[in-house]
Structures are given as structure tokens and as C-alpha cells.
C-alpha positions in Angstrom: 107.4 91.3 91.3 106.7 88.3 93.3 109.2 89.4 95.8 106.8 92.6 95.9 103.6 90.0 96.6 105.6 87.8 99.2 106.8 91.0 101.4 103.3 92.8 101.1 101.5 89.0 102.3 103.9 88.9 105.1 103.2 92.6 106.3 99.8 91.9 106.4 100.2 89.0 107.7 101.6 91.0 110.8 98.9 93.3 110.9 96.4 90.6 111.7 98.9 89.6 114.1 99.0 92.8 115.7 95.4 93.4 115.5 94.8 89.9 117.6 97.2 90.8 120.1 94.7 93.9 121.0 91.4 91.7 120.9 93.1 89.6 123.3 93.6 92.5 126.2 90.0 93.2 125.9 88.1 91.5 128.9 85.4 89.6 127.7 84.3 88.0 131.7 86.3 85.6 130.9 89.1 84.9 133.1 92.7 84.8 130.6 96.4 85.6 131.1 96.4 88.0 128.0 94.6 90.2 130.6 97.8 90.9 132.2 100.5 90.9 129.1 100.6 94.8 128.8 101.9 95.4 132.1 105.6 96.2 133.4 106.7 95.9 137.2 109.3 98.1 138.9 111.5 95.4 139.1 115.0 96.7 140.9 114.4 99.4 139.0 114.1 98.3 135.7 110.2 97.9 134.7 110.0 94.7 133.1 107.0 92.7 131.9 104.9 90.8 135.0 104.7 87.1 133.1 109.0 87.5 133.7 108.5 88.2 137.3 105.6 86.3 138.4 103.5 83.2 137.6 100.3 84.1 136.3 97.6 81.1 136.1 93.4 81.1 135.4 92.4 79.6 138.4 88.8 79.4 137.2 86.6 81.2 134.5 86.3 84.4 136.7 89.6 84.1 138.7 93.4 85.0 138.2 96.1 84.1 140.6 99.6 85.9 140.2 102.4 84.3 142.4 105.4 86.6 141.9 109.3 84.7 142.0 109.9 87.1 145.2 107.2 87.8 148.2 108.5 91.3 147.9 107.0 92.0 144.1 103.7 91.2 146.0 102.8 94.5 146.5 104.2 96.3 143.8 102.3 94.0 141.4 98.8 94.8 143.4 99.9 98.7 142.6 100.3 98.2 138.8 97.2 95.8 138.5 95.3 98.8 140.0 96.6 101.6 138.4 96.4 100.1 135.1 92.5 100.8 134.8 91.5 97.1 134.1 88.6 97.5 136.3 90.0 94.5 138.4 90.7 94.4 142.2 93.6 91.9 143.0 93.2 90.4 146.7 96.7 89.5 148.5 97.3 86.6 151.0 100.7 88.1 151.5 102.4 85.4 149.0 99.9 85.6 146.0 97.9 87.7 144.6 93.8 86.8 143.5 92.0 88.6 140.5 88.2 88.2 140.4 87.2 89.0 137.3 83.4 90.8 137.8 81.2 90.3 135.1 80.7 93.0 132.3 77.3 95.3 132.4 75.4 95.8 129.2 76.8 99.1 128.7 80.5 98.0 129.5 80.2 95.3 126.7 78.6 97.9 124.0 81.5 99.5 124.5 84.1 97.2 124.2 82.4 96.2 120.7 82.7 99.6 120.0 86.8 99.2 120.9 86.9 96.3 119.0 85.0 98.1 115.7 88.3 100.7 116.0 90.6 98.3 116.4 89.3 96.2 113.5 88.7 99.2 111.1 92.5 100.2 112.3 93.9 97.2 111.4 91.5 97.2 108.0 93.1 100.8 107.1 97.2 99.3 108.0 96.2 96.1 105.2 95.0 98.9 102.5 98.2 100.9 103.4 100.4 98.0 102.7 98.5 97.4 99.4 98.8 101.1 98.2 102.8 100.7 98.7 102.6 97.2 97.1 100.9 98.7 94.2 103.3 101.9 93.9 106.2 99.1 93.9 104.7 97.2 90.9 103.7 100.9 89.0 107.2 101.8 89.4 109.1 98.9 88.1 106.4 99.2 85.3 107.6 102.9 84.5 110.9 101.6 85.0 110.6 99.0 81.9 111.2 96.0 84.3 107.6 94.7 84.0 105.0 94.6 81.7 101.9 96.6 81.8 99.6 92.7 81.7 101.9 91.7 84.3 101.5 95.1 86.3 97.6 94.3 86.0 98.4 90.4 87.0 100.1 91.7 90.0 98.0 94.5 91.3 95.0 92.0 91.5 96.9 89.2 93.1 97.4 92.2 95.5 93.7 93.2 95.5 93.1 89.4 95.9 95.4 89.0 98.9 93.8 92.1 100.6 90.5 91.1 100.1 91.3 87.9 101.9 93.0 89.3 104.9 90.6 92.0 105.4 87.7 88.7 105.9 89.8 87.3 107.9 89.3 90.4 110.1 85.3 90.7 109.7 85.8 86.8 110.7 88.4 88.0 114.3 85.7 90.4 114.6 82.6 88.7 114.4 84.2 86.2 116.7 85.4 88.6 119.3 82.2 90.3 119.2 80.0 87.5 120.1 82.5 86.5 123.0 81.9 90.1 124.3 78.1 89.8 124.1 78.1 86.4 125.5 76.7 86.6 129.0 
């Protein structure tokens, strides 16, 4: 039973992980690295991540610099940058590569809120899912005469209790992220 708790704690534990991990590719005018994580260079033919092939700093609050290992990436980075829809415009000197980051409309900010709602309520539904399993565990081993039916009850509202807490710590990621957005 408590190996039941544990397991479900540290799967939800995961989704919040996963769930920052997508607030922190959403541009909030901010200048940040996480901007770039996402995307893979053709690197000798093998597309691997840009942080592996380049150095990527925050120059100032609206401004990126990428300096790849090789002057020859130089290009292929500008390509990816572009292509990946990030609304940014990388500037090359030949040897580095600058990313002003322009500042968000209104409209542009409404609708990253509106990303960051899904990506909330998404990672809302994964913490419910791994509390339905948890729950089918416990009712199992109960049918199975391993638990008692007061410990089943004990257990499924440690369970609710655990989900309950993650799920504010979400409306708390969200409420944060949301503000940032609107910031101007």
C-alpha cells in the first residue's frame, strides 16, 4: 500500500516536472536559454540538441547570443532558429549569432495564457490519471484480501490528499506563469 502512495507521489511528481519544462519554452519578453532547449541542429548528420553544439548565453533582458563550437554550425543554427516559429530573428556577425527578443502584443500574450491554461489543465488531467490507477491498485489488493476495507479508505484519501496538493501547486505554476506573461 504505501509502496502504491510512494510510486503514485513520484509520478506526479514528474508531471509537474514535465508541465514546468513547457511553461519554460513559452516566451514571456523575457530574454532565457529555455527559449532554445527544443531545438536539434544537423550536426554531421546526426541532429543533436543546440546547448551540445553551441554556447547559448542572455546577453541582456531582450537579447540572446549563440556562439556555436564550429564557425561552420553558424548558419545552420540561424536556419533552425528560423524555421522553428519562435517568432525570433537571429542576426549573424559570421562567428555568433544575436537573438532580439521583440516584445509581446496584447493579443500575442492572451494567447499564450491561453497555451498555458492547456498546458496546465493537461498536466491537471495526467495527476487525476495517476490517482485513478493509484486507486484501482489499492481496490484490487482490497478484493484480493491483502488490505483492509479502513485501510483501502485510509489509502485512497492520502491519495485524494496528495492530488489535491499537486494540482495547487499547478494553479500556483500557473498563476505565476501567467502574470509573467502579462507583465509588460
Amino acid at each position: 500500500m504505501e509502496e502504491i502512495i510512494k510510486e503514485s507521489k513520484h509520478k506526479m511528481a514528474k508531471s509537474i516536472e514535465a508541465f514546468r519544462s513547457e511553461l519554460a519554452k513559452i516566451r514571456t519578453g523575457k530574454a532565457t536559454t529555455a527559449l532554445l532547449d527544443g531545438l536539434k541542429v544537423d550536426y554531421y548528420g546526426t541532429l543533436t540538441p543546440l546547448k551540445q553544439v553551441a554556447n547559448i548565453t542572455v546577453l541582456d533582458a531582450h537579447t540572446l547570443s549563440v556562439t556555436p563550437w564550429e564557425k561552420t554550425l553558424v548558419n545552420a543554427i540561424d536556419k533552425v532558429i528560423l524555421q522553428a516559429d519562435l517568432g525570433l530573428n537571429p542576426v549573424s556577425d559570421g562567428t555568433n549569432l544575436k537573438i532580439p527578443i521583440p516584445p509581446l502584443t496584447e493579443q500575442r500574450r492572451k494567447d499564450f495564457v491561453k497555451l498555458v491554461k492547456k498546458f496546465g489543465e493537461d498536466a491537471k488531467i495526467a495527476v487525476r490519471n495517476i490517482r485513478r490507477d493509484a486507486n484501482e491498485h489499492l481496490k484490487k489488493k482490497q478484493k484480493d484480501d491483502k488490505i483492509s476495507e479502513d485501510l483501502l479508505k485510509d489509502a485512497e484519501a492520502r491519495v485524494q490528499k496528495l492530488t489535491n496538493d499537486f494540482i495547487t501547486e499547478i494553479d500556483q505554476i500557473l498563476a505565476h506563469k501567467e502574470k509573467e506573461i502579462m507583465e509588460v
